[in-house]
N, C-alpha and C positions, 0 to 999 in steps of 0.2 A: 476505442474511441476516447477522446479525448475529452475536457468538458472546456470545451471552446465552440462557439457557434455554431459553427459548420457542421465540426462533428456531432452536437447536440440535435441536430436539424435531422441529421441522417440516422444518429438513435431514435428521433421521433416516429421516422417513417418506419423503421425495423427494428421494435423494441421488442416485438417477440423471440427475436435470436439472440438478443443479449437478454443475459440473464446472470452475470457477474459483477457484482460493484470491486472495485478494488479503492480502497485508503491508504495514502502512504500518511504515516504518521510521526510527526517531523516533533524532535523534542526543544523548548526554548530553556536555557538555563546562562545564568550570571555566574561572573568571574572567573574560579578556575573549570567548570564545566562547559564553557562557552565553548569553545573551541573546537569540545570532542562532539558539542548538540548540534554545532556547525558541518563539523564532518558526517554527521550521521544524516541531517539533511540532506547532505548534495549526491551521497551514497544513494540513499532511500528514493531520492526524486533521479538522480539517471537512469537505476536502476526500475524504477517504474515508467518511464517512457519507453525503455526498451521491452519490458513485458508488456505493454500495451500495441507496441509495434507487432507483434508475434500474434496474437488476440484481436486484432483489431476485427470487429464484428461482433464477437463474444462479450466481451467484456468493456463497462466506461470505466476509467482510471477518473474518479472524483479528485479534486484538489485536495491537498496535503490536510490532514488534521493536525493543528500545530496547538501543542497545548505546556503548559510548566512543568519540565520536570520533577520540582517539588511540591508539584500540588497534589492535595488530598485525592488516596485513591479513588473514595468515593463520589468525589467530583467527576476527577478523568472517565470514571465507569458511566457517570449517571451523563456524564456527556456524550458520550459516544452511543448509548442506550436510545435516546431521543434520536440518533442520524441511524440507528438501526433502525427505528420502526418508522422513517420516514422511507426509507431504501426498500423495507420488504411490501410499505404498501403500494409502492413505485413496481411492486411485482420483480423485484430483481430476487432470482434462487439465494446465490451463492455470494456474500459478502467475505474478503481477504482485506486483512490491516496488513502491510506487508513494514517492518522497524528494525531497524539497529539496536534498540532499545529494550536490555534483556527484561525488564522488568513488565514488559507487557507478556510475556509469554506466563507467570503465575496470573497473570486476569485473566487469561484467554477464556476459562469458566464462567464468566462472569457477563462473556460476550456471544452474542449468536454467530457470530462471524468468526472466521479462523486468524490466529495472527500466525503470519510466517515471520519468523526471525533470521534475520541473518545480522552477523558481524560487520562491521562498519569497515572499511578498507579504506587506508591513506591514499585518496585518488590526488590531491596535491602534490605527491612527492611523484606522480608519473605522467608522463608523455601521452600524448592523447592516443596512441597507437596502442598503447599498452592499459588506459581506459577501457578503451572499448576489447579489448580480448577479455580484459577482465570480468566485466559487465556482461560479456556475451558467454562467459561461460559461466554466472551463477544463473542469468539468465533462462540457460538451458535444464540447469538443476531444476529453478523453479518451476518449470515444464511441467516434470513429474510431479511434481506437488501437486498443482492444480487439478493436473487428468486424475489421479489419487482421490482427491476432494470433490471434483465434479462425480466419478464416481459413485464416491461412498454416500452423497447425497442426492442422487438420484432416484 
């Protein structure tokens, strides 16, 4: 589910089955990093509709966490810390930050929620035919992760 009305509407009536928050967590930076915080966006956000696609029922894909790549760590952390304990009182299990952004994976300790990393992929230099095989097969990797995680916190 998505966090647009409708779907919000139908999490309302069946939020005992969902029980996964997913975040994509989108980085903003100036001048020469701009570019690459742009690619990692649009990576990070296809990429998460299509895992929401696969999920739908299980999990709501919340809007992007968009925060400074050069802000203090302890900001980013004590930010995301307040959208954690709004999500677990909201009774959701299982919270995924899902980034391009290697530097979240040394906080991951720091957070109750998992972050999955992946690499950021030049989707600009390809054809949308070749978007989507690509997309559907990290997609599929993610799979594993999840049932992984849904397991081990069970």
């Amino acid at each position: 589910m998505k966090w647009v009305p409708q779907d919000i509407e139908m999490y309302l009536k069946s939020k005992e089955y969902v029980d996964t928050a997913v975040i994509p967590l989108s980085p903003i930076a100036f001048g020469e990093d701009m570019k690459q915080a742009a690619a990692m966006t649009e990576f990070i956000s296809l990429l998460s509709i299509q895992l929401e696609r696969q999920f739908t029922g299980r999990l709501l894909l919340f809007p992007a966490h968009s925060y400074l790549k050069n802000a203090a760590e302890e900001k980013l952390i004590s930010s995301l810390g307040e959208l954690e304990t709004e999500i677990k009182n909201a009774e959701f299990k299982h919270i995924f930050y899902i980034t391009s952004d290697s530097n979240w994976i040394k906080r991951e300790t720091e957070l109750s929620g998992s972050v999955i990393w992946l690499p950021s992929l030049p989707l600009d230099k390809m054809d949308q035919t070749q978007k989507t095989e690509i997309l559907d097969d990290q997609v599929k990797q993610m799979l594993q992760l999840f049932i992984q995680k849904w397991r081990e916190n069970d």
